[in-house]
C-alpha positions in Angstrom: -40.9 12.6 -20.8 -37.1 12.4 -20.8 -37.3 14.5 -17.0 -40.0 11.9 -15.9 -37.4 8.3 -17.0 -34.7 10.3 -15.2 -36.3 11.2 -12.2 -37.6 7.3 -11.7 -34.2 5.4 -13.1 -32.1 7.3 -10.7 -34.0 6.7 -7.8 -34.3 2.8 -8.7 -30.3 2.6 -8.8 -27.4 2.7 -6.7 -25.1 5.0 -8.4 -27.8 8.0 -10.3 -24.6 9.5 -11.9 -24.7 6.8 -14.2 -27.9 7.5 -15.6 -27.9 8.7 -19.2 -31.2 9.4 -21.6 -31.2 9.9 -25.3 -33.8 11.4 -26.6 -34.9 10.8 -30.6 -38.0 11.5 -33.0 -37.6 9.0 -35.8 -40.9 11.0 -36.9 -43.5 13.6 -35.5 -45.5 11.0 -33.6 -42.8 8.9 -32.2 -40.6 9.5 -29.4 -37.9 7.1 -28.7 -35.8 7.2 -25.1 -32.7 5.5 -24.7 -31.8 4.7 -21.1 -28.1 3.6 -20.5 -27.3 2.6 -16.6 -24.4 1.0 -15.0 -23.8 -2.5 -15.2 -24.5 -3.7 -12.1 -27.8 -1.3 -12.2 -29.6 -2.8 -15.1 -31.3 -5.5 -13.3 -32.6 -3.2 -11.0 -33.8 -0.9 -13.6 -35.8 -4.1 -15.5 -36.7 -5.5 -12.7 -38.0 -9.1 -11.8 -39.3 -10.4 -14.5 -39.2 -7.2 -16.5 -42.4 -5.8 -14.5 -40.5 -2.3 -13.3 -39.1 -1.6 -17.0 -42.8 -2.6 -18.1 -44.2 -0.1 -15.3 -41.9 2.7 -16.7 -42.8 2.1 -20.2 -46.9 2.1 -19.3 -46.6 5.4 -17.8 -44.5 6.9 -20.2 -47.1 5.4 -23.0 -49.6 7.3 -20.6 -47.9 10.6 -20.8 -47.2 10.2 -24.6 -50.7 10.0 -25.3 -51.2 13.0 -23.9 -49.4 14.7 -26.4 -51.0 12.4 -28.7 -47.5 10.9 -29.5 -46.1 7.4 -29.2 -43.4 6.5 -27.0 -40.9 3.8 -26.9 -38.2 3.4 -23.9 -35.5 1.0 -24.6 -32.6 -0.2 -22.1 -29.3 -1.0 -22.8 -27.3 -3.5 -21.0 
């Protein structure tokens, strides 16, 4: 899951090097991602009107489930 974020934030944002993802189970069903990008690349990580950090958190609900787990991405600005 963590791979997957990667792969799509730094392709979404001008400087990739940037791109950082922490990873945390706050139980055995939950897994939490953390996604820190540049300043000037956050709004193109959220998108307009939030609907890219929305499509990024559907399909990483989508491959949670397949693990039968529950994920939650959060970005920080």
């Amino acid at each position: 899951m963590k791979e997957f974020i990667s792969f799509i934030a730094k392709h979404l944002v001008d400087s990739p090097d940037s791109v950082n993802i922490e990873e945390t189970q706050p139980n055995d069903k939950t897994v939490e991602l953390t996604l820190k990008v540049n300043a000037d690349d956050v709004g193109k990580v959220i998108g307009k009107q939030g609907k890219t950090a929305q499509a990024m958190r559907t399909l990483l609900t989508a491959i949670a489930a397949k693990d039968g787990k529950r994920a939650i991405l959060k970005i920080l600005d």
